[in-house]
N, C-alpha and C positions, 0 to 999 in steps of 0.2 A: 325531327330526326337528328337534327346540329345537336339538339340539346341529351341526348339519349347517348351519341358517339361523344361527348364530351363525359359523362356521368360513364360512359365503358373505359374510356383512357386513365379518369382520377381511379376506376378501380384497381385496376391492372397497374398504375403506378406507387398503388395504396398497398398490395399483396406483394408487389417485389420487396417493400419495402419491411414489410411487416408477413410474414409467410402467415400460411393457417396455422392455426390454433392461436396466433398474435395479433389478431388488430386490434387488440385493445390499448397495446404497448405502447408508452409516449405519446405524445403529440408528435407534430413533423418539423417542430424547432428544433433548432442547434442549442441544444445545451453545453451553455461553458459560463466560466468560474465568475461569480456573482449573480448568477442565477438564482431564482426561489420558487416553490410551489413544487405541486404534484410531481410533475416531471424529474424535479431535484431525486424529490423520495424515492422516485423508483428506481433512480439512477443510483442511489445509495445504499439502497434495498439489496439490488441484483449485485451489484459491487461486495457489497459483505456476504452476501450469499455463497456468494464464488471464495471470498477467504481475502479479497483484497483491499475491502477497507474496513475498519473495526473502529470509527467515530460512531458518534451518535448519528440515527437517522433525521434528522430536522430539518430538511427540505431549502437547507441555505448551502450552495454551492462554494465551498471554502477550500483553502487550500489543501486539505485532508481529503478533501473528494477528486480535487484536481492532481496530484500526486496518485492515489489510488486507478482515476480513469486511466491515469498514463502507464502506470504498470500492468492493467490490462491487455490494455492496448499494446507495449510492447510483447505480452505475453500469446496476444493471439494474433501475430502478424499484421497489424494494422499501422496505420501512421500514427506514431508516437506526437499529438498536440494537443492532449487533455480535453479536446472538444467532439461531444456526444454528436455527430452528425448521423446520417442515416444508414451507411455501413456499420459504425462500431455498436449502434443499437439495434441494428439485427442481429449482429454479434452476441449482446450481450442477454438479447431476446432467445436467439436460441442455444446457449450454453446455461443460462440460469430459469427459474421459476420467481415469481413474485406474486407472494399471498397480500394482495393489496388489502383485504379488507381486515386482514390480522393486523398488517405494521401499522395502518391507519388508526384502528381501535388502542393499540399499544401506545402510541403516541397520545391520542387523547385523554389517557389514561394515566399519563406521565409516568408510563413505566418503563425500566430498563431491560432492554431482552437484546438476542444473539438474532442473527436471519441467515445462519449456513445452513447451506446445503447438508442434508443427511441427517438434522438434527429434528426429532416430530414439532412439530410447534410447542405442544403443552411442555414441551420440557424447556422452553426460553424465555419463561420470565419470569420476572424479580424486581418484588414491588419496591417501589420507591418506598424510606422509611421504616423497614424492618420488614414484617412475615414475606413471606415468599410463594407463589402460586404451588403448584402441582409438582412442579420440577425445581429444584436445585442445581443443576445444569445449567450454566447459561457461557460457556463458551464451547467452543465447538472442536471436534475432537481428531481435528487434524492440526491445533493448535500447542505445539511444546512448550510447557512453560510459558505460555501467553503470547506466542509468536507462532504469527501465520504460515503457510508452506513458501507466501507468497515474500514475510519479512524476510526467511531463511534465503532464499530464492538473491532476495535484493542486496543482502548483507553479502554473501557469496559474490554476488556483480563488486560490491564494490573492494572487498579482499580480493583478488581476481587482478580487480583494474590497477590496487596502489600498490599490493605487495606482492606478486605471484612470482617475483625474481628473488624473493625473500626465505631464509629460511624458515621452516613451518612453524618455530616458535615465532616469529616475527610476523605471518600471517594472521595465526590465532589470538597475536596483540593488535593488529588493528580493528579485528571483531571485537576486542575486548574494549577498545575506546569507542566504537560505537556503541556498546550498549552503555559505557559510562557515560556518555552525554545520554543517554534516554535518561537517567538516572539522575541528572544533573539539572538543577531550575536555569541553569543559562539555555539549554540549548531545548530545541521539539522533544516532544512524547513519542512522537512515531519513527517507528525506523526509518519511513521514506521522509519523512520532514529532518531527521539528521542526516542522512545521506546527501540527501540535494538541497540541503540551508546552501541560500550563494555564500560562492569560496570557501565552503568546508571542507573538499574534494577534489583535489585534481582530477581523477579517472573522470568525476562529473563533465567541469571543465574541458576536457579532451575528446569525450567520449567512449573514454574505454571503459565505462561503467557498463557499458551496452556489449560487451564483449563476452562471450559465453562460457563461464566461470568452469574449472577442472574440477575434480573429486575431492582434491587435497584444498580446493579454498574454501568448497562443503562444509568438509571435515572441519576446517577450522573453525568454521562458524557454530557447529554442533558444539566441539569443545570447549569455546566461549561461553555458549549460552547454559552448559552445564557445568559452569563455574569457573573453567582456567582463568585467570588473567595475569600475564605474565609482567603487564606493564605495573603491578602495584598502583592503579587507580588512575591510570594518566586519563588523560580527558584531549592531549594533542600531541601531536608528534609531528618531525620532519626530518625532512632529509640534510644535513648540514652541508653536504657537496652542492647542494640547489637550491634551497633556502634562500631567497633575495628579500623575506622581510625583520627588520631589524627587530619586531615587537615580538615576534617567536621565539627568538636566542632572549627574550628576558622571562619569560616563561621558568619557573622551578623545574630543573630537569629531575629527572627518577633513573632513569637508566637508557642504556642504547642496547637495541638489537637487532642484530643485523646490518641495514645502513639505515636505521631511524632511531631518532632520539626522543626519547617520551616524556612530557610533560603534565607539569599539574595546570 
């Protein structure tokens, strides 16, 4: 009988955790950053599924996964700490789908494909090496220009956080230096790895990256990504009234707008 009421409790706490249609979902670890296996992939799976992470799927929990969970996570009201625990993966259990045994195949196939949402499978992959399967589609098509809703989304937090006292060409130059470091071999590929590289960002820093971005920091970020860059290629900028490090003032300036100085 003990043992019967034991095996009814692990259910009922197995179904909170996991609703029907999901107990397959994860194991009941805490997945965080240096993690590997299954649990990684799914966790990467469902992640690009949704639009928020766009590395490779390969089951190693890196920093591109751990940035991506975090934008989730701030995205669907949970506690922002990059760790899969058993709220944010019922979260992510029931906002996305995950075709295990497609990404699984894909992978051992060492091929390159997409896993969003809305897109049929046969249209995401693209064989390593030249031909290409069925589909020639393999990014996803809430993606402008190769940027997710969720990069626009992030870019906007952080125009928003450094320059929202700024005139609107001054905002649409700080989008425009983020995406010249994506551009640039010093700095991350990802939006959220330039964002939150430590001390790239004060809004980081402070936290007013987390601060819920207007229309016009939107706008700017659109503008950017469809070409403006007002700063002529700067890669940094500061503020010269605040400014306490001396290695910034040796930086090649380009130009000032607003109350930021842009450098190369």
């Amino acid at each position: 009988m003990a043992r019967k009421w034991v095996l009814f409790i692990a259910l009922v706490v197995w179904t909170c955790i996991y609703p029907s249609g999901h107990a397959s979902a994860f194991s009941p670890q805490v997945i965080q950053r240096g993690a590997v296996g299954d649990d990684v992939i799914e966790l990467q799976a469902r992640l690009q599924y949704l639009g928020f992470y766009n590395g490779k799927i390969d089951g190693v929990f890196g920093w591109r996964t751990y940035w991506a969970l975090r934008n989730f996570q701030y995205e669907y009201g949970l506690p922002v700490d990059g760790l899969a625990g058993s709220e944010t993966k019922r979260k992510l259990v029931n906002a996305s789908k995950y075709y295990e045994q497609f990404v699984k195949e894909q992978i051992r196939q060492g091929n390159d494909f997409t896993h969003y949402g809305g897109i049929p499978l046969s249209q995401q992959v693209k064989k390593r090496g030249g031909g290409s399967s069925r589909a020639a589609k393999t990014t996803a098509s809430n993606v402008p220009k190769g940027f997710s809703q969720n990069d626009i989304r992030l870019m906007a937090n952080a125009v928003y956080g450094e320059a929202r006292g700024e005139p609107y060409i001054g905002q649409v130059a700080v989008a425009a230096v983020i995406l010249n470091r994506l551009e640039h071999p010093s700095f991350p590929d990802t939006v959220a790895g330039v964002i939150f590289q430590p001390g790239a960002f004060t809004a980081v820093a402070d936290g007013q990256i987390w601060l819920t971005p207007n229309e016009t920091a939107k706008k700017a970020v659109l503008d950017a990504i469809n070409g403006w860059d007002p700063t002529g290629g700067a890669i940094y900028y500061f503020n010269p009234a605040t400014a306490t490090s001396s290695w910034i003032w040796s930086r090649p300036q380009i130009k000032r707008i607003g109350n930021h100085i842009f450098c190369k």
